[in-house]
Backbone as CSV, one residue per row, in Angstrom:
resi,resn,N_x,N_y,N_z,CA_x,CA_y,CA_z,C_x,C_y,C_z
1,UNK,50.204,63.036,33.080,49.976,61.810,32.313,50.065,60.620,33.253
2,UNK,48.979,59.702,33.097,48.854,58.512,34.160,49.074,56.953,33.138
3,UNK,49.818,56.471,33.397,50.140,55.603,32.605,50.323,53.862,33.713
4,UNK,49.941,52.756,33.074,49.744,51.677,34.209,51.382,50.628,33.496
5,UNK,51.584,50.469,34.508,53.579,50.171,34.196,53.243,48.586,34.640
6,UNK,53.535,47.509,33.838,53.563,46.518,34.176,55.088,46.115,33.797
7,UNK,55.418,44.742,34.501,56.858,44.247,34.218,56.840,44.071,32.977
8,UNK,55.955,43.821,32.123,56.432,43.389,30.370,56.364,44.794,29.654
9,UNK,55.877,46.025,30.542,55.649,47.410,29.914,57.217,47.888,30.524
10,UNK,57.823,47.171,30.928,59.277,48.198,31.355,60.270,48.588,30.214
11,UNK,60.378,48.488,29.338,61.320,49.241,27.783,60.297,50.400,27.703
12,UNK,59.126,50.357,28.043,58.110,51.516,27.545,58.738,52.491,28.497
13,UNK,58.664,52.250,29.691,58.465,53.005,30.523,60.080,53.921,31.106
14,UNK,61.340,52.450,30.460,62.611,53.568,30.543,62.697,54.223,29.515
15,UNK,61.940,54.140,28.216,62.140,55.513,27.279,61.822,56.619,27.784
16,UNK,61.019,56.452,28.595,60.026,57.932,28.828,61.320,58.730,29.588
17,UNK,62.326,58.135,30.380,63.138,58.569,31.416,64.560,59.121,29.869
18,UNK,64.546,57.756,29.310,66.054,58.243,28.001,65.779,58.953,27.486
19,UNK,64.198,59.389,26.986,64.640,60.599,25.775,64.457,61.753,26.110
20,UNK,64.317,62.167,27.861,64.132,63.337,27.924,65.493,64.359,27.591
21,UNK,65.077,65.645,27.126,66.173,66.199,26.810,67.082,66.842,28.082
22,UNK,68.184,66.666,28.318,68.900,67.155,29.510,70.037,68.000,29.093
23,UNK,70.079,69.416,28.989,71.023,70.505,28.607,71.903,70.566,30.172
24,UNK,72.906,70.821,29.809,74.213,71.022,30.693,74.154,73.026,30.673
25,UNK,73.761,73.303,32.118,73.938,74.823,32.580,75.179,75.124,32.524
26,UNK,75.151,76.253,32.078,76.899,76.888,32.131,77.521,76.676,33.418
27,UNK,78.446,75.825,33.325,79.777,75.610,33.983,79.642,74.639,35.075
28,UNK,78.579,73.405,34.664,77.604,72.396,35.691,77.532,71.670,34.838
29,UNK,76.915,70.616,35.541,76.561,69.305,34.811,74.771,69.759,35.335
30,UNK,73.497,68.986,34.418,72.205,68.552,34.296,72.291,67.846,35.684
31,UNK,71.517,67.841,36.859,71.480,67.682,38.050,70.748,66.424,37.814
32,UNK,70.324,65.342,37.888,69.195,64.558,37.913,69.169,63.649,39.556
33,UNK,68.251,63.912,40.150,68.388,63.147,41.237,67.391,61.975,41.266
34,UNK,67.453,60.965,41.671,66.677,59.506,41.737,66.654,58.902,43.013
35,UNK,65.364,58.949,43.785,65.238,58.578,44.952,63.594,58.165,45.261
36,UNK,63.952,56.891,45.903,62.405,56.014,46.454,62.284,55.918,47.844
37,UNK,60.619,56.207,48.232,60.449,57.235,49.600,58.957,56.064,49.880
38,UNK,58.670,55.960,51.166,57.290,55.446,51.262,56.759,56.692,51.410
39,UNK,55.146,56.198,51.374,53.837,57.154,51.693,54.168,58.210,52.874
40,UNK,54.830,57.928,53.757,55.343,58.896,54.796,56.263,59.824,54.281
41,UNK,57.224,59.262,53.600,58.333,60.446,53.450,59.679,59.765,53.655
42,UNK,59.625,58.427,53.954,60.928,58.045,54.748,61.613,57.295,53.363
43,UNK,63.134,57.629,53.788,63.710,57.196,53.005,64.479,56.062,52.757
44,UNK,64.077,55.289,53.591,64.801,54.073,54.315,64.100,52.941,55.179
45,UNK,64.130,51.704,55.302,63.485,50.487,56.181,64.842,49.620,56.891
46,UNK,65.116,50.264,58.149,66.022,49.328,59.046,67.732,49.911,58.275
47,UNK,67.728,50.953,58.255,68.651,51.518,57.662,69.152,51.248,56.096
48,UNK,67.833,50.772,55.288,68.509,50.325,53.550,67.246,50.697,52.979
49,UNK,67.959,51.144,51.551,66.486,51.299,51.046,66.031,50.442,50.316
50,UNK,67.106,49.221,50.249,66.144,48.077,49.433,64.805,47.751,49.809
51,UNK,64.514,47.814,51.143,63.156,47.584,51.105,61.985,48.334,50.453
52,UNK,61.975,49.209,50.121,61.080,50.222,49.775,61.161,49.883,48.052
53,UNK,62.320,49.373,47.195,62.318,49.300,45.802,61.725,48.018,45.702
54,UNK,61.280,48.021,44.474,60.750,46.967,43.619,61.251,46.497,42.499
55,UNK,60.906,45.298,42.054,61.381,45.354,40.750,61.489,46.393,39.943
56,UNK,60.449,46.856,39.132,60.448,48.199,38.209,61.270,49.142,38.684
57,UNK,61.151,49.144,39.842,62.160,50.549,40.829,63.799,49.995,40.644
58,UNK,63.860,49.065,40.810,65.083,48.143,40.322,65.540,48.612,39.081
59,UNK,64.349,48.077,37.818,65.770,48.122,36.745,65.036,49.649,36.588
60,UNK,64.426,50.548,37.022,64.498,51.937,36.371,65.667,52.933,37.469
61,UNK,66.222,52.406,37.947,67.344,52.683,39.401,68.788,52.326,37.778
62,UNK,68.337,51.617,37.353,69.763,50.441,36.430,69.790,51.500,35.392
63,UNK,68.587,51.324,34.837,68.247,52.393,33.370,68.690,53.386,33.512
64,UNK,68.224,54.563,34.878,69.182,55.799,35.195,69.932,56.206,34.811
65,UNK,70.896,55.145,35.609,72.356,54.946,35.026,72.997,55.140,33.892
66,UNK,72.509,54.504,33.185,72.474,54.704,31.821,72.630,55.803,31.111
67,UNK,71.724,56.921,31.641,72.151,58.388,30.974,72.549,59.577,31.213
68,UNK,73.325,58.735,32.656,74.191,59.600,33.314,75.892,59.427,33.046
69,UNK,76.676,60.838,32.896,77.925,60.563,32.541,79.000,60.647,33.549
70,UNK,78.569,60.705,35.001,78.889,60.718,36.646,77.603,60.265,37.443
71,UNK,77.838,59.954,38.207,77.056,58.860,39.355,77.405,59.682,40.779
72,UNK,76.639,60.229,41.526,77.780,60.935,42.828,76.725,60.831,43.812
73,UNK,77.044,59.953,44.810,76.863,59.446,45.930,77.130,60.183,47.545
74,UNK,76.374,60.190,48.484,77.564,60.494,49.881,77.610,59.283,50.487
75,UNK,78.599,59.524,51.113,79.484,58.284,52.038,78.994,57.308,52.485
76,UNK,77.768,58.101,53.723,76.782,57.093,54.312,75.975,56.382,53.611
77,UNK,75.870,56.770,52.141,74.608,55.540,51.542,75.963,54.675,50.892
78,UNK,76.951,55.439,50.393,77.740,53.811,49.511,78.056,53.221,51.156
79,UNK,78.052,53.623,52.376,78.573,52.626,53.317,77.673,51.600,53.435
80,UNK,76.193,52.231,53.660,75.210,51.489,53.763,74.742,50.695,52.847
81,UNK,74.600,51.191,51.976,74.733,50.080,50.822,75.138,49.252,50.242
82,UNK,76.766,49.443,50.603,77.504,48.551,50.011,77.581,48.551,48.515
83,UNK,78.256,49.893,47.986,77.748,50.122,46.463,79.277,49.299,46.102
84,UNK,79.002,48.959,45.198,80.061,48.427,43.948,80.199,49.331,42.492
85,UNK,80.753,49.152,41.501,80.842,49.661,40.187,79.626,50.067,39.431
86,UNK,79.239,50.654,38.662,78.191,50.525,37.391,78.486,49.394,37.020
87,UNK,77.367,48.584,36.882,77.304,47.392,35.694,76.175,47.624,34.707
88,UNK,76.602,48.093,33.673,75.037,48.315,32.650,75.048,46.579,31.966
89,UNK,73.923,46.543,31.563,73.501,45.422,30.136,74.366,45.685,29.295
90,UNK,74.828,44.874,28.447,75.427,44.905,27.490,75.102,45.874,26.393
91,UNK,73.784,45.599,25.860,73.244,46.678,25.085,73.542,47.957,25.463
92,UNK,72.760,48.877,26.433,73.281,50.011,27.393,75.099,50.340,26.904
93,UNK,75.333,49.414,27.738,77.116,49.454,27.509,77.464,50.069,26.003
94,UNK,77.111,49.211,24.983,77.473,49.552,23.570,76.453,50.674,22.820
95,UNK,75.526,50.917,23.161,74.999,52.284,22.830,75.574,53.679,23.538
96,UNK,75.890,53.091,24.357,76.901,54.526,24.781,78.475,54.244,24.555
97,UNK,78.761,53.520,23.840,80.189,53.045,23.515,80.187,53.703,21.750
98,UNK,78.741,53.390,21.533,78.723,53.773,20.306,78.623,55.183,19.905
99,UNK,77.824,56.097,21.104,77.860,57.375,21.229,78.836,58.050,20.962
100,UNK,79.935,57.072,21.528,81.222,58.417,21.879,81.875,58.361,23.420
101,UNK,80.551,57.760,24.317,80.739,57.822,25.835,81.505,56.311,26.860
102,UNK,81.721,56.658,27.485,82.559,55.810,28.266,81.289,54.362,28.538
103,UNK,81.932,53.189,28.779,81.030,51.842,28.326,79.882,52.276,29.531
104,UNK,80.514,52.668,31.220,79.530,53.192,32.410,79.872,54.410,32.576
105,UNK,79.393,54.875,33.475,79.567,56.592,34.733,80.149,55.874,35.488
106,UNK,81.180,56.773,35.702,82.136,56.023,37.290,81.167,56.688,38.222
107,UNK,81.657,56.164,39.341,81.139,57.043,40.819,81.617,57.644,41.417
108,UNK,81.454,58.759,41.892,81.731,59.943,43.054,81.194,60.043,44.271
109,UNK,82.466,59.427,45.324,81.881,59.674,46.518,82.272,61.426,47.124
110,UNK,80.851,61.417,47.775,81.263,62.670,48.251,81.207,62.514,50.221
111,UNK,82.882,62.688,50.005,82.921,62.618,51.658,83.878,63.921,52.083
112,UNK,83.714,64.373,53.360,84.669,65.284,54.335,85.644,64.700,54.744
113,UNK,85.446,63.507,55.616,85.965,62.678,56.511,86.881,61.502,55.626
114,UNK,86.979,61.304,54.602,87.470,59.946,53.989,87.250,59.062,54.839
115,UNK,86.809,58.225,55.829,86.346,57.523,56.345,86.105,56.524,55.587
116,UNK,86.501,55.538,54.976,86.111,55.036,53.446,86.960,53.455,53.815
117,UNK,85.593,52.602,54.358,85.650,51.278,54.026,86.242,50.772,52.488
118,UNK,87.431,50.418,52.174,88.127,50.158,50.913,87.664,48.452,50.534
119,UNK,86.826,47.917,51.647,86.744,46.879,50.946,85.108,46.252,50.454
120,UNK,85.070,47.353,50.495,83.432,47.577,49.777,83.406,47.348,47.882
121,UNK,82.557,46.769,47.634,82.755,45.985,46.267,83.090,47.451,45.229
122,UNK,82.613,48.730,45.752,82.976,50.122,45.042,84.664,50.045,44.322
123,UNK,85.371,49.846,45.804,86.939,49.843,45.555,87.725,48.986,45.572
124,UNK,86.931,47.328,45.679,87.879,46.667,45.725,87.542,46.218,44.607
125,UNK,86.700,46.221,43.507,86.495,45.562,42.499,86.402,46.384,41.420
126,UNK,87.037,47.738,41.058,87.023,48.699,40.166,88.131,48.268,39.194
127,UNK,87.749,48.418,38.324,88.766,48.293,36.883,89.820,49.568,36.492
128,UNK,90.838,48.893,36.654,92.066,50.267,36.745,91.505,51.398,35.591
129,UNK,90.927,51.449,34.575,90.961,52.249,33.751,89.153,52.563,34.339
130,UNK,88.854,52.377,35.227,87.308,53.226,36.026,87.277,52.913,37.235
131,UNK,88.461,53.867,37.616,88.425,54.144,38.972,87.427,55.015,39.650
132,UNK,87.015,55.156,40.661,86.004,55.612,41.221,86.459,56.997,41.606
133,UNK,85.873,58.061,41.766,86.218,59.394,42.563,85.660,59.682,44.192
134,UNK,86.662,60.562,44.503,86.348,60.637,45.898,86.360,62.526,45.994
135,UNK,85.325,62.849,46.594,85.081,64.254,46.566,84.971,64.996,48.129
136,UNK,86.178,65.395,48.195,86.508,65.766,49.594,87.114,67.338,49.943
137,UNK,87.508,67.694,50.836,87.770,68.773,50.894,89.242,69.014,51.603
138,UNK,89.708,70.334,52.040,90.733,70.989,51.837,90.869,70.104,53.378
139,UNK,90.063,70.476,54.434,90.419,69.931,56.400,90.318,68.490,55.956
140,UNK,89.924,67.537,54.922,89.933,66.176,55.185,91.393,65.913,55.481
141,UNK,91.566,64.585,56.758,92.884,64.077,57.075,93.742,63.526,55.877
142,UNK,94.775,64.483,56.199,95.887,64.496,54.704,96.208,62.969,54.840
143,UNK,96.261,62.597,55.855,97.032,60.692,55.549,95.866,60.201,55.346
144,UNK,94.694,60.490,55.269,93.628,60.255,54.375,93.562,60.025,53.061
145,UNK,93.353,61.180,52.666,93.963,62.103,51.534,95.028,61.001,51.011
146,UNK,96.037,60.769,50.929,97.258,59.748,50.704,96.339,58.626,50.084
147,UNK,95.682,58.058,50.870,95.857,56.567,50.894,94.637,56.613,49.960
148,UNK,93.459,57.590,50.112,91.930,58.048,49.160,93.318,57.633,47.497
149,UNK,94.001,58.688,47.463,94.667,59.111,46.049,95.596,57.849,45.618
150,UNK,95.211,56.980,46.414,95.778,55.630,45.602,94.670,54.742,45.454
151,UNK,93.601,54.982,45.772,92.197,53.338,45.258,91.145,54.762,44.471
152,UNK,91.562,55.816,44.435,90.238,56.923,43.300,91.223,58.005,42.751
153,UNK,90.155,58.685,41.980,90.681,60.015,41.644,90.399,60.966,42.336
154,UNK,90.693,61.706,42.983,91.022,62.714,44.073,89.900,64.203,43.785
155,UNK,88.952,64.863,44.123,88.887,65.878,43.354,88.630,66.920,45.044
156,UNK,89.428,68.019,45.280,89.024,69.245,46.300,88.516,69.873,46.362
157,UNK,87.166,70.138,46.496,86.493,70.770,46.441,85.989,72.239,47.714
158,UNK,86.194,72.704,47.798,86.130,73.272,49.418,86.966,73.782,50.516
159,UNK,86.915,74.632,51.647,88.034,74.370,52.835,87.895,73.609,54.015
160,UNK,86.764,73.634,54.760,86.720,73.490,55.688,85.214,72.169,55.591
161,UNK,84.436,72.483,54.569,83.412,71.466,54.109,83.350,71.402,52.442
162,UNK,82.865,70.125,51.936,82.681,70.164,50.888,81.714,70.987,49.786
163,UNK,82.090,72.072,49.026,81.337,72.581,48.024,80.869,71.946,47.252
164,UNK,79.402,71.601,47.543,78.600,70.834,46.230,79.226,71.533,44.525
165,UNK,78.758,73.008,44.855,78.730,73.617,43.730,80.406,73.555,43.234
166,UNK,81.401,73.685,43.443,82.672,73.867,43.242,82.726,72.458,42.599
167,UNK,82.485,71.545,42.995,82.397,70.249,43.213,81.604,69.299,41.630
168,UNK,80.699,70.129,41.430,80.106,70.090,40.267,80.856,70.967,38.935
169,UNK,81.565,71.804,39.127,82.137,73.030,38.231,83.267,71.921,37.519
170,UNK,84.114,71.321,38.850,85.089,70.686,38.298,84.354,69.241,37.805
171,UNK,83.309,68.754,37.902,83.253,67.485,37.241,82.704,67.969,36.160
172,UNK,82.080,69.354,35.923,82.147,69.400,34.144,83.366,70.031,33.461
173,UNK,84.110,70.177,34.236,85.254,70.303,33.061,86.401,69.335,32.763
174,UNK,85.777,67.986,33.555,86.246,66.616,32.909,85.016,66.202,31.855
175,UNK,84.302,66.843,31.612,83.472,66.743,30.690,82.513,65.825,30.780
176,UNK,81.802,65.510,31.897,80.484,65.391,32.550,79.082,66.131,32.512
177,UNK,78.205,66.086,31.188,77.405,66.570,31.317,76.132,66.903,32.295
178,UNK,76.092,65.422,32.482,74.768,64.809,32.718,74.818,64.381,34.571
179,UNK,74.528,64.136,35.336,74.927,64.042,36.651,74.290,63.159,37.110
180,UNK,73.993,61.899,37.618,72.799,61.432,38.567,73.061,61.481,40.207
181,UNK,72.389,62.313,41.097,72.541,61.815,41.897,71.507,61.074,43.315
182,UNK,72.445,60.014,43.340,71.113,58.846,44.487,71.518,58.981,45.646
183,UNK,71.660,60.379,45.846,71.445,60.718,47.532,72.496,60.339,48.319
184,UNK,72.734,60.355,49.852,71.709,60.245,50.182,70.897,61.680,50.686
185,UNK,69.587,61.792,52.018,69.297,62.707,51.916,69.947,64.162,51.962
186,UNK,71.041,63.950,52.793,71.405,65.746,53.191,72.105,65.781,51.838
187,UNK,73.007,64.605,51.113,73.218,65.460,49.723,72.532,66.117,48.712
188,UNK,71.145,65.034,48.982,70.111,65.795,47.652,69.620,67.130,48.255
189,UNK,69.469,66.997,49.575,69.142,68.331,50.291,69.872,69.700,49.908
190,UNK,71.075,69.178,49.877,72.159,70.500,49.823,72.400,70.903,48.225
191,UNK,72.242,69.773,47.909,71.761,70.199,45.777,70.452,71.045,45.461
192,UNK,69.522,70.709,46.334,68.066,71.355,46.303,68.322,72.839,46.633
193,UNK,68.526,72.913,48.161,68.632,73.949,48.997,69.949,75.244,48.199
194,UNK,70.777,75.042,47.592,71.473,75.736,46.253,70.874,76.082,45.322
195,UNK,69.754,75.138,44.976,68.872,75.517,43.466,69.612,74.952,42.403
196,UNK,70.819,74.021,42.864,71.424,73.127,41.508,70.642,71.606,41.444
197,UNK,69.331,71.150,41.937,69.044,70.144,41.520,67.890,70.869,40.078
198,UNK,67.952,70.038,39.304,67.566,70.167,37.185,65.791,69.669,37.556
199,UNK,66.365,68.013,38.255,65.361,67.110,37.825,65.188,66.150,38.601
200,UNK,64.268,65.521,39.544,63.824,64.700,40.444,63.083,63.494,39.978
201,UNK,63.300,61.969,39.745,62.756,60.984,39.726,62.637,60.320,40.987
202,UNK,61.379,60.320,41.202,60.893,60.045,42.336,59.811,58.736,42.999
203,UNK,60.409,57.719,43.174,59.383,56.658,43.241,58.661,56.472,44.970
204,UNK,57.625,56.360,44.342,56.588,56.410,46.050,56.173,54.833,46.131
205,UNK,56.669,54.100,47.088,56.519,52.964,47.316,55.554,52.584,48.227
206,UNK,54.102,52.125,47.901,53.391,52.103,48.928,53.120,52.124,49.794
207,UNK,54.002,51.819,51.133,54.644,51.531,52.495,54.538,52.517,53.269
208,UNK,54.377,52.237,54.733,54.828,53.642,55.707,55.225,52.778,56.966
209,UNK,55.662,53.480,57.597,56.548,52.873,58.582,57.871,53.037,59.085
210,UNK,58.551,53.075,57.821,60.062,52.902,57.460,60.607,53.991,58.598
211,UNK,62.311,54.263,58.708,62.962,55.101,59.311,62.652,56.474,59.374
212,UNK,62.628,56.942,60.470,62.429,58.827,60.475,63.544,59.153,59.276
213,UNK,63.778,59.161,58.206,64.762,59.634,57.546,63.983,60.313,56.908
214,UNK,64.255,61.550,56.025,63.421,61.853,54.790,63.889,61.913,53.953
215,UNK,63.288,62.500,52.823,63.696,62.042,51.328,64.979,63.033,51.398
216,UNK,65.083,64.501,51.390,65.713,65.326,51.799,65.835,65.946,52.587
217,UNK,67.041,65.952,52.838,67.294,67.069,54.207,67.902,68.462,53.861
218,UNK,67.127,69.511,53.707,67.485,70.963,53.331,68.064,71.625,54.123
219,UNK,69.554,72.449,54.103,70.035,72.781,54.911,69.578,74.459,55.540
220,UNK,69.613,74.917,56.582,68.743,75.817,57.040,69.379,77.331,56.182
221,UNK,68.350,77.967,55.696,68.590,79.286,55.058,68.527,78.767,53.927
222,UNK,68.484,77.237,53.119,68.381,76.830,51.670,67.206,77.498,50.560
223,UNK,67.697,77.523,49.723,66.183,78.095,49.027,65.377,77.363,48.630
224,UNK,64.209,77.935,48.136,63.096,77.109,48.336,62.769,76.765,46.262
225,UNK,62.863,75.387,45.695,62.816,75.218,44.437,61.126,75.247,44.103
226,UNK,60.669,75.501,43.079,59.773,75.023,42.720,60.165,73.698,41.205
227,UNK,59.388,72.843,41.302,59.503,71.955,40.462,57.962,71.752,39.636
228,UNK,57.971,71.432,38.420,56.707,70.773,37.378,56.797,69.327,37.522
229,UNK,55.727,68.445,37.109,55.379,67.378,37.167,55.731,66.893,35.738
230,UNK,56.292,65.966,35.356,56.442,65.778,33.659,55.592,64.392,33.258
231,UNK,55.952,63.525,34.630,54.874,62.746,33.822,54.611,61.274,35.457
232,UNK,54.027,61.121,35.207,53.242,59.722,36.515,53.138,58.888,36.150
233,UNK,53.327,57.472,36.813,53.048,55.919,35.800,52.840,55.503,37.133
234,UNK,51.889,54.915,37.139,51.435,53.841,38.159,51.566,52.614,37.858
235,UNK,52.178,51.516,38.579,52.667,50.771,38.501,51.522,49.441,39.130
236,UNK,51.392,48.186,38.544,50.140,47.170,39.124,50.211,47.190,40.618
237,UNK,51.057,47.428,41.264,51.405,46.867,42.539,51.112,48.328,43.422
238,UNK,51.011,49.605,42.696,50.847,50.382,44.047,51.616,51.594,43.686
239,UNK,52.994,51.165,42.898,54.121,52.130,42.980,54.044,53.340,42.702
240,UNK,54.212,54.254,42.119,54.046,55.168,41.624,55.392,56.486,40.936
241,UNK,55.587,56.278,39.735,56.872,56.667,39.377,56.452,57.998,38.924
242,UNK,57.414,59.329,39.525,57.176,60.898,39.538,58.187,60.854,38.674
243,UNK,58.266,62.089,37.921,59.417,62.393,36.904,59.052,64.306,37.540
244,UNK,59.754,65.143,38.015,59.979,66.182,37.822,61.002,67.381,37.362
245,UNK,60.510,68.504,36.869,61.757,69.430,36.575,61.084,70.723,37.340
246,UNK,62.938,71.296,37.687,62.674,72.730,38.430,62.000,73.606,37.304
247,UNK,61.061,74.583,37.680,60.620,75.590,37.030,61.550,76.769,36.699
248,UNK,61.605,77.360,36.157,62.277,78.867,36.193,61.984,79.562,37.309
């Protein structure tokens, strides 16, 4: 389906993303990953990917959010980025307040190293009752470890490296259905390369040039997914918004 996405067509165009149906696999959360790539493949311009988003890519990056009940990140993009809290719209906020669900999705960093700039708007501006998570493993430095378990919630996943999959087991049995995750690449890689990524939103930003990075980085011996196309919207400017799901 080819559909032309203008800025006054954007409520059209985040339904298409809210009402898809997303079932939770036994003993996992619904994988959804969201990531914007130029015409090359790269995932990044001068080490950020703001350059490559657009408006629409903007608030459908915001909308995401929205119908996810965890947010889980790796290290190097909240460093690079400089991530802060969920902030939904108000509306957003109270339709999932009204659901049953928490007002945002906290965030999950997933690091080895705790290496973790604390004064990044993530942890220095979190609201005691949505604290952020930190997803690390058994070799991360215990006086790490310490100081992580006083600005997040702590979760171990692993011995020696972090288990995506272990990692996911325990965030659904805090009762996390739904999952989004915005990369960066070797995480979506290592979700792919498992066969636990669900669902890929994928925006192609006209551009080439950008950093040798790619969208994913698959780790060697990973398996190989097949995915369906669900639906395409072309956007006035060029963009081009992918919606996919893994096949059986």
């Amino acid at each position: 389906m080819e559909r032309v996405a203008a800025q006054h067509e954007l409520p059209e165009l985040l339904r298409l993303y809210d009402e898809v149906d997303r079932p939770a696999p036994d003993g996992r959360p619904w994988v959804l990953g969201n990531m914007v790539g130029g015409l090359d493949g790269c995932a990044a311009m001068s080490g950020r990917v703001g350059a490559l988003s657009t408006p629409v890519d903007a608030a459908l990056f915001r909308g995401l959010r929205s119908v996810a009940d965890v947010v889980l990140v790796g290290a190097e993009t909240v460093r690079r980025e400089r991530y802060g809290p969920v902030r939904l719209a108000e509306p957003l906020r109270a339709a999932r307040v009204g659901a049953g669900r928490a007002a945002a999705p906290p965030i999950a960093v997933v690091s080895r190293s705790l290496d973790i700039d604390w004064s990044i708007p993530l942890f220095a501006e979190a609201e005691p009752d949505a604290r952020p998570l930190l997803v690390t493993c058994s070799a991360s430095p215990e006086d790490r470890r310490l100081e992580a378990g006083k600005r997040a919630d702590l979760l171990i996943a692993g011995e020696e490296s972090v288990d995506v999959g272990a990692a996911l087991g325990q965030l659904r049995v805090r009762g996390h259905r739904v999952l989004l995750c915005e990369g960066g690449p070797t995480l979506l890689g290592e979700l792919a390369g498992r066969g636990l990524l669900d669902e890929l939103c994928l925006t192609l930003s006209p551009l080439m040039g950008g950093d040798p990075l790619p969208l994913a980085v698959t780790p060697a011996g990973g398996a190989v997914s097949r995915f369906a196309v669900r639906h395409a919207v072309t956007a006035e400017d060029g963009t081009v918004f992918l919606r996919y799901e893994r096949t059986p």
